[in-house]
N, C-alpha and C positions, 0 to 999 in steps of 0.2 A: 504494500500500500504506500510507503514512504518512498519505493522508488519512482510507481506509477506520478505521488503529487511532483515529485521533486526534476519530473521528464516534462508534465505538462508547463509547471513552470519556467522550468528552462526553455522551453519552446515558445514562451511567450514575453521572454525578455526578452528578444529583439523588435516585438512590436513597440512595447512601452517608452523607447525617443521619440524624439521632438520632429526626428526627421524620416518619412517612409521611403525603403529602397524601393524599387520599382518591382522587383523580384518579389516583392513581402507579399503574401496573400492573406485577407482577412482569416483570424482564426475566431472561431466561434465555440460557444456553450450553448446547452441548449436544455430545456427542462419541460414536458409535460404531464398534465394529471389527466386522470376521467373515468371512465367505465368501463369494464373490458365484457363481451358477451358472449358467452359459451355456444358456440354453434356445433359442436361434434356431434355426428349421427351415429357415432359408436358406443357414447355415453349416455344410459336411460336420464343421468340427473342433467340438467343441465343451469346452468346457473348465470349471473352477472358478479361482478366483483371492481374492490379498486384499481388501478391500472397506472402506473407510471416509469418513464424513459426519461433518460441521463445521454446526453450527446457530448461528444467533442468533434468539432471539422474545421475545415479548412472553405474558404466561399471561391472557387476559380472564379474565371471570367462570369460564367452562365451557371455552371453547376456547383454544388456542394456535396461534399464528401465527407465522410469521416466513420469514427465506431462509437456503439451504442450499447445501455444496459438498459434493459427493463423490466419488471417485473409484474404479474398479471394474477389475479384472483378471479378465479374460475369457476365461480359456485363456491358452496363450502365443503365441495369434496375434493379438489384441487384444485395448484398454481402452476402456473409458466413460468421460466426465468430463458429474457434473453439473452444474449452475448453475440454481438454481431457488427456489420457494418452496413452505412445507408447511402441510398445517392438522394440528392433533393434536386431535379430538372425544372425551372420555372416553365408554366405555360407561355407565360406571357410578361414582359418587365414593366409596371406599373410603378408612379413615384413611392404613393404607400401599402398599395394593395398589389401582392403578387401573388398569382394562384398558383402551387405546382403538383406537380405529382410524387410523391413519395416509393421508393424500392428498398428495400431490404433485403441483405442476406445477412445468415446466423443460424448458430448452433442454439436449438430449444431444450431446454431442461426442463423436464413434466416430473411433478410430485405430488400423486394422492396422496389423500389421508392415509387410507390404507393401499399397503401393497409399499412395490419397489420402484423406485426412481427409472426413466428412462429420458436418453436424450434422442435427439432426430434434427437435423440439420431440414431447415426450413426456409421460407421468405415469404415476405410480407408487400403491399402494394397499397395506393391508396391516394387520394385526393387531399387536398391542405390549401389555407389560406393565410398567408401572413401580412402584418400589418404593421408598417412603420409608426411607431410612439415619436412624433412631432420629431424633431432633426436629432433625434438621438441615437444612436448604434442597434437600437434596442429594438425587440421583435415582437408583437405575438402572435403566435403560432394558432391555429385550430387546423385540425387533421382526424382524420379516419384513417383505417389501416384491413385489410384483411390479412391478418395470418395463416399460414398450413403448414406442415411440415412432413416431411418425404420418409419410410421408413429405408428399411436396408438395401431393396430392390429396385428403390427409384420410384415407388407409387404413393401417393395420397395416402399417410397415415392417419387420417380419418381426425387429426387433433388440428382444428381447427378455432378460431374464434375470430371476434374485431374488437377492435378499439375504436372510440372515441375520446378524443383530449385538447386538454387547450394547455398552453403556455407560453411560457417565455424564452427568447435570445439573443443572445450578448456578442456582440462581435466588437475586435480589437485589431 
């Protein structure tokens, strides 16, 4: 954990001068909360739960990149935990209103109550609206998501759900 703060930091003392190289791309944080919804047809219970994602990226020209944690309450018979990484493509560049489309890849951590842990490497997709807060750096985020994730053969592990969330983002 001290090494992960002490990399992000380091990667962002070069933005913190007075003066930007041309080289330097916006780096970003990023944080939302909301509901996550249990859609698996393989599970009789199916449920709603809290739902939130932790970003770090980089904003290129047009797209944004980076890695992502989130974690998803899925009823109260299980959770998801992600661990992955996401593109954000804008539809369209507006001054304070940009729509884009969200993709995900990442490994899924699935934890009933009962029973034993499984992972399955997954991705996620999804529509989002961001909103520039007056001339500030600052973001917020509103986004949808569909999750799935793939079992060992390549097919629809049947663990499915969505999110919805809203938040915030910081860029430097």
């Amino acid at each position: 954990m001290i090494a992960w703060v002490a990399s992000v930091l380091l990667a962002l003392l070069p933005t913190l001068g007075p003066d930007r190289l041309a080289a330097q791309q916006a780096l970003l944080v990023n944080g939302t909360a909301g509901v996550s919804f249990d859609i698996n047809d393989r599970d009789p219970v199916g449920g709603t739960g809290f739902a939130f994602l932790g970003g770090v990226g980089v904003r290129l020209r047009r797209v944004t990149i980076g890695g992502e944690f989130g974690q998803y309450a899925l009823g109260g018979d299980r959770k998801a935990r992600l661990y992955g990484a996401f593109v954000r493509v804008p539809a369209m560049s507006g001054r304070r209103v940009e729509p884009y489309l969200l993709l995900g890849l990442g490994v899924y951590r699935y934890s009933p109550a009962t029973g034993s842990r499984s992972h399955a490497v997954g991705g996620s997709v999804g529509p989002g609206l961001a909103f520039t807060i007056a001339r500030s750096r600052a973001r917020v985020l509103f986004e949808s998501r569909f999750h799935s994730a793939l079992d060992r053969i390549g097919t629809i592990a049947g663990e499915e759900f969505v999110t919805v969330a809203a938040g915030l983002e910081f860029a430097w």
